[in-house]
Kinemage of the C-alpha trace (Angstrom):
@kinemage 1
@onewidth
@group {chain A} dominant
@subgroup {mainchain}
@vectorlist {calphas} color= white
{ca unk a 1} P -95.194 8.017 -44.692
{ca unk a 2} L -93.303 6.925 -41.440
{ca unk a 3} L -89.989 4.632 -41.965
{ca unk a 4} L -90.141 1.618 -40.220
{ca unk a 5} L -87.498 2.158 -36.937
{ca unk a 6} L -86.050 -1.342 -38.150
{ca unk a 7} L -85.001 0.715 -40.909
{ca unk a 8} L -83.087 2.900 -38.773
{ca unk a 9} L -81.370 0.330 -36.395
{ca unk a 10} L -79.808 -0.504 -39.396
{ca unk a 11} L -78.111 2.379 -40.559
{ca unk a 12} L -74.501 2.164 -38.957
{ca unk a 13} L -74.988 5.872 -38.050
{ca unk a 14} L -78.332 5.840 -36.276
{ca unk a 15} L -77.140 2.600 -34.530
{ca unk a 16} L -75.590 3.946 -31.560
{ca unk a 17} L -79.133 6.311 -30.847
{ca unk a 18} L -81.398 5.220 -27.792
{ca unk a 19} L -84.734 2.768 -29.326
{ca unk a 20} L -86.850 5.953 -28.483
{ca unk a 21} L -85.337 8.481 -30.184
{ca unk a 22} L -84.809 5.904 -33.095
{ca unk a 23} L -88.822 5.850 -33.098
{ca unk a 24} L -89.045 9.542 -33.126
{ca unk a 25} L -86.973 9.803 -35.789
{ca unk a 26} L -89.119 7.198 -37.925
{ca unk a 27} L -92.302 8.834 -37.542
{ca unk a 28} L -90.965 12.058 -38.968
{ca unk a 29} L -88.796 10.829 -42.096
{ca unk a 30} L -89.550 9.503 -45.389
{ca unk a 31} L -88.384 7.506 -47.969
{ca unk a 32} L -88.341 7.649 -51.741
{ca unk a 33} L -87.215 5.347 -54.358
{ca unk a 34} L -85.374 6.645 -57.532
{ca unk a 35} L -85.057 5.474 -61.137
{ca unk a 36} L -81.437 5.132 -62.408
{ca unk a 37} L -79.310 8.476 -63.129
{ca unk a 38} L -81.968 10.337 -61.385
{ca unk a 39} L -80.946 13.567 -59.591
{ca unk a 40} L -81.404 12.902 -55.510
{ca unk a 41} L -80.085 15.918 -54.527
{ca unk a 42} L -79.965 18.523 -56.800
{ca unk a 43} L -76.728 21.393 -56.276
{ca unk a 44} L -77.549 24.795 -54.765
{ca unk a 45} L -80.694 23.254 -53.049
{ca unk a 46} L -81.678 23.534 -49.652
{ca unk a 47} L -80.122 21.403 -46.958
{ca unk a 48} L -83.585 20.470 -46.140
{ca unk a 49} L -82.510 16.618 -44.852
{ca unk a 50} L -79.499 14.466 -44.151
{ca unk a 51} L -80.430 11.293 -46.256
{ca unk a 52} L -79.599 8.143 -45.969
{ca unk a 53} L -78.894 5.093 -48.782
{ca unk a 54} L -81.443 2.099 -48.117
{ca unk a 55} L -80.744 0.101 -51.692
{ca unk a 56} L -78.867 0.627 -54.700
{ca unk a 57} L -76.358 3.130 -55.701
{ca unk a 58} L -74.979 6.966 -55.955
{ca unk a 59} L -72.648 9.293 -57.261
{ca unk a 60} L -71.711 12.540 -56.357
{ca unk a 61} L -71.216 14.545 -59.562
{ca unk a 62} L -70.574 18.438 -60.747
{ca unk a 63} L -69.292 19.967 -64.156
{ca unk a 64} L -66.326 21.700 -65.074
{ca unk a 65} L -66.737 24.928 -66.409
{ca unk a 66} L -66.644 23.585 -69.882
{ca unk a 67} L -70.255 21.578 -69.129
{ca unk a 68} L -68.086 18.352 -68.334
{ca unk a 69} L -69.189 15.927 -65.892
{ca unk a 70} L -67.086 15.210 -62.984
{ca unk a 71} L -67.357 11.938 -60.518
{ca unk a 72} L -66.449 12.855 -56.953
{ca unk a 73} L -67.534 9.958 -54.843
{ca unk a 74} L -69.702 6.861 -54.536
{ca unk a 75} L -72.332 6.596 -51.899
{ca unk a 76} L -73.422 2.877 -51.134
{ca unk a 77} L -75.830 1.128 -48.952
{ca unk a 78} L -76.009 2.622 -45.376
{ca unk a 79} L -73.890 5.356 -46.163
{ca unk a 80} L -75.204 8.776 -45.383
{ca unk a 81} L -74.651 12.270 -47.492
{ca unk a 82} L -76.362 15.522 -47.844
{ca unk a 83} L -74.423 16.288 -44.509
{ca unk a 84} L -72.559 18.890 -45.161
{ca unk a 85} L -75.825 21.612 -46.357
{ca unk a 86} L -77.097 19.840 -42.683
{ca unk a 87} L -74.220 20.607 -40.785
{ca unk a 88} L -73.666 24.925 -42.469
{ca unk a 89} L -76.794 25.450 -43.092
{ca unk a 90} L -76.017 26.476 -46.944
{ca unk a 91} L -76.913 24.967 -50.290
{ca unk a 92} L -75.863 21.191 -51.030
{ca unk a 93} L -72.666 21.889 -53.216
{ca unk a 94} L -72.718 19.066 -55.411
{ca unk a 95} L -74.985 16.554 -57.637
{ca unk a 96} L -75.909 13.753 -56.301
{ca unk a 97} L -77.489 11.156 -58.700
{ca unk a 98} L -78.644 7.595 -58.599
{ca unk a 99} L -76.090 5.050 -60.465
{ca unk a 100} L -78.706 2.609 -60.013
{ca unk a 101} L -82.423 2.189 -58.805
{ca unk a 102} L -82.296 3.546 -55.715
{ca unk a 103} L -84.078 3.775 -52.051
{ca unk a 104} L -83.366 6.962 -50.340
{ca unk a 105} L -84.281 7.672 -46.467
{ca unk a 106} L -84.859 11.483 -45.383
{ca unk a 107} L -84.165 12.405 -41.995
{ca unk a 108} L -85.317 16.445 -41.479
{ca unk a 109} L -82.675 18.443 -40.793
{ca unk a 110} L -84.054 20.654 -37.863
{ca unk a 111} L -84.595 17.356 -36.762
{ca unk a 112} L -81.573 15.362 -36.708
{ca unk a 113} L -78.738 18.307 -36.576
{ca unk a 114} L -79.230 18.695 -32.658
{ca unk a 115} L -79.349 15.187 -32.348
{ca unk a 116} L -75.435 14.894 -34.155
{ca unk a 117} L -74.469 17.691 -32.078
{ca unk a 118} L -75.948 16.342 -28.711
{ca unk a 119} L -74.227 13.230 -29.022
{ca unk a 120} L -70.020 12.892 -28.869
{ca unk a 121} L -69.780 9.796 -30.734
{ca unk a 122} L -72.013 11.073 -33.527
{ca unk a 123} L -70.070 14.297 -33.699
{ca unk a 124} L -67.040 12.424 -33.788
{ca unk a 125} L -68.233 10.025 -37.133
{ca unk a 126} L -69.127 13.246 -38.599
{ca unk a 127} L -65.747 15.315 -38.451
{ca unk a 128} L -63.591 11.764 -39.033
{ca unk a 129} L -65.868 11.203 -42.684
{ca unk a 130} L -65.733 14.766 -43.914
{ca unk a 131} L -61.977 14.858 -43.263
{ca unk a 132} L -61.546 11.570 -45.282
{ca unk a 133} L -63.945 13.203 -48.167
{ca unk a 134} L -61.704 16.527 -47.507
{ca unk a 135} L -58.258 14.110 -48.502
{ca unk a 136} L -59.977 12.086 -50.820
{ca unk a 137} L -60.929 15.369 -53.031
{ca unk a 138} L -57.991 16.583 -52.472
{ca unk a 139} L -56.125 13.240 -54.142
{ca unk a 140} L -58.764 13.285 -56.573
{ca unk a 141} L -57.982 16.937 -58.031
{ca unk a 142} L -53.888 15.687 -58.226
{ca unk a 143} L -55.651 13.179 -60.411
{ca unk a 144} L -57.254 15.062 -62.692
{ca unk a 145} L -53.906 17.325 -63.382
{ca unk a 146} L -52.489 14.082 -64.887
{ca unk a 147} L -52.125 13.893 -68.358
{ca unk a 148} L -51.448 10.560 -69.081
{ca unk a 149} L -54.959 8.213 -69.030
{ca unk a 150} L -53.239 5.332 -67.672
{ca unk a 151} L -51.320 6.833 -64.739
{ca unk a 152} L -55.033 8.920 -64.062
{ca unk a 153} L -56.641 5.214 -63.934
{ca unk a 154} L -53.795 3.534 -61.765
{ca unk a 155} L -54.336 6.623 -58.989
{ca unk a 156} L -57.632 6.290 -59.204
{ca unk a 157} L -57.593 2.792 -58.622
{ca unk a 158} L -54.602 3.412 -55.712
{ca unk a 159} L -57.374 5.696 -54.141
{ca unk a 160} L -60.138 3.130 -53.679
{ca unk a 161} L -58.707 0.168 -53.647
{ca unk a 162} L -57.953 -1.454 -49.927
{ca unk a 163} L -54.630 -3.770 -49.459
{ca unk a 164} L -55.013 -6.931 -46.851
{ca unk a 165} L -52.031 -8.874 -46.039
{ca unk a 166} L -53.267 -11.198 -48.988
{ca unk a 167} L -54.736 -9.558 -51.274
{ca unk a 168} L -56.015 -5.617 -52.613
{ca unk a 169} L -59.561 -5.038 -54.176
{ca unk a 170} L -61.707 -2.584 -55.596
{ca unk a 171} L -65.284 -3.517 -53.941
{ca unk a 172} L -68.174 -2.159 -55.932
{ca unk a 173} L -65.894 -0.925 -58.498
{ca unk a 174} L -67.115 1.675 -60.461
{ca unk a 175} L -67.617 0.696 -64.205
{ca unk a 176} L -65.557 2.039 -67.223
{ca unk a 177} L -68.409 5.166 -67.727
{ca unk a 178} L -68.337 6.195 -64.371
{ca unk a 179} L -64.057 5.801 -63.466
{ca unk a 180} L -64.176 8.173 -67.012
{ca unk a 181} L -66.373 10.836 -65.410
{ca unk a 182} L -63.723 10.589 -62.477
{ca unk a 183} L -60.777 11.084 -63.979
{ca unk a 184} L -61.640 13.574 -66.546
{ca unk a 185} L -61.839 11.173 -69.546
{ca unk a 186} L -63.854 9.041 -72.154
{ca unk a 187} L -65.275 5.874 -71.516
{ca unk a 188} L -62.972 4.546 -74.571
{ca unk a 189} L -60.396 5.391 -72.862
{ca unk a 190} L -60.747 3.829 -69.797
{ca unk a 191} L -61.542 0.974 -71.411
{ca unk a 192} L -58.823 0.562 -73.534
{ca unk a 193} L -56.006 1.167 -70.141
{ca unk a 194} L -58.113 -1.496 -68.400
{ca unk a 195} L -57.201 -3.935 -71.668
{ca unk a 196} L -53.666 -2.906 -71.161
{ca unk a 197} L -53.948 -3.643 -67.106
{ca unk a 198} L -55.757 -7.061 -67.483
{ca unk a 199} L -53.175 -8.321 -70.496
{ca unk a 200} L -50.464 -7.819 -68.101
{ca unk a 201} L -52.054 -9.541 -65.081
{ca unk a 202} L -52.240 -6.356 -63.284
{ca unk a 203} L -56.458 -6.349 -62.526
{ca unk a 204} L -58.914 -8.934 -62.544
{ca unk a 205} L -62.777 -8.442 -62.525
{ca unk a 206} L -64.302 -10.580 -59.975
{ca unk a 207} L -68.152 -9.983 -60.080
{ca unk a 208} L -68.835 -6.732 -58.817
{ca unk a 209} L -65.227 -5.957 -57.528
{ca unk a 210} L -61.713 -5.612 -58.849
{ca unk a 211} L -59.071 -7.665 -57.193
{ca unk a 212} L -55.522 -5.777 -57.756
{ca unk a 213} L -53.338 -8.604 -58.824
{ca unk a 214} L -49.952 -6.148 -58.684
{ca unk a 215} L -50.271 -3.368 -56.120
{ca unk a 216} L -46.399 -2.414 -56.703
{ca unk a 217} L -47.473 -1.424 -60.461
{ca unk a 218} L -50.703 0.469 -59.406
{ca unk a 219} L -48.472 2.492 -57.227
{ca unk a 220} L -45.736 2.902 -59.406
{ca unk a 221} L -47.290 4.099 -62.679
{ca unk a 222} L -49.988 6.210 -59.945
{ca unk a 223} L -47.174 8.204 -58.442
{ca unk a 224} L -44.835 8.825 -61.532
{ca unk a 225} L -42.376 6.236 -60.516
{ca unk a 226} L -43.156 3.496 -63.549
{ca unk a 227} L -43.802 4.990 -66.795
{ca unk a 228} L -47.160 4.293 -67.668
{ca unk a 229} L -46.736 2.162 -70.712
{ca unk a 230} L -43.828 0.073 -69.098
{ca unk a 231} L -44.299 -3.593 -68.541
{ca unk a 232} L -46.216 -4.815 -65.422
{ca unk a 233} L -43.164 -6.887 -64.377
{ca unk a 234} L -40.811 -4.884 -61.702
């Protein structure tokens, strides 16, 4: 079934495209809803589409060697993934699964991938996201050869959170399950370091997001600098 082009003008992608080639595109994709920790994309599957996230939320998982589950990233509303099988033409390297009920929009591959190429802007949103991915992976494997739980939490945390003038937060932070299958850890775990980091005023849960009440700490106990059972206080 066609997506509505509305759909489409939406995505911060797609935006940019000409209204015509947006209504192209929305004749030939398709959309699909998912039930929560359903596999979207399954690894070593064809790069068939480049998909799209209409509603809810994903996570893009694998397994170490010893059959333990990994988080690698988050993909929220109007984010895009699936990109990378588009853009090689190989198998989709990782898991991605639904976090929550999900709406997922499929754009055909031999479809879109000369329309990324053909246009500089596009090509340009591509290269800039897959080298942030490229550094975020790469902080998140210097992660996981922590061994203590609360300095693998505080660089976690240091990794997604974003610092204003005012104020640092976590949006749609992750909850305690899915920072464990991040860092390499139980959910236990992670629960007890966040205990530790909201007794000492260091994190506060605000709905859906974190705020960071002491950055300094975060980055202290993150890069080695603050042992991690010290006191929040500099």
């Amino acid at each position: 079934m066609p997506v509505p082009q509305l759909v489409l003008n939406q995505l911060p992608l797609l935006a940019g495209l000409p209204q015509v080639t947006l209504a192209h595109l929305a004749q030939q994709c398709s959309e699909r809803a998912f039930a929560k920790r359903e596999v979207v994309l399954q690894k070593g599957s064809e790069g068939g589409a480049l998909c799209f996230l209409i509603e809810g939320r994903l996570q893009g998982v694998d397994f170490t060697v010893d059959g333990r589950e990994v988080g690698l990233y988050f993909v929220n509303p109007g984010d895009y993934f699936g990109d990378i099988a588009v853009i090689d033409g190989e198998t989709q390297p990782v898991y991605v699964t639904a976090v929550s009920r999900s709406r997922v929009v499929f754009v055909p591959r031999d479809l879109i991938r000369p329309i990324l190429f053909a246009h500089a802007k596009l090509a340009e949103v591509l290269c800039t996201s897959l080298s942030q991915r490229v550094r975020q992976l790469s902080g998140q494997r210097r992660i996981l050869g922590m061994v203590n739980p609360v300095q693998r939490v505080c660089a976690q945390l240091e990794l997604m959170m974003v610092v204003a003038p005012d104020s640092a937060w976590v949006r749609n932070a992750p909850t305690h399950q899915e920072l464990a299958i991040m860092i390499n850890a139980s959910r236990e775990t992670v629960t007890r370091v966040f205990q530790l980091l909201q007794s000492r005023g260091v994190v506060e849960r605000s709905g859906n997001d974190l705020r960071v009440d002491n950055t300094d700490f975060i980055r202290d106990v993150a890069s080695g600098r603050k042992p991690a059972d010290g006191p929040a206080a500099a």
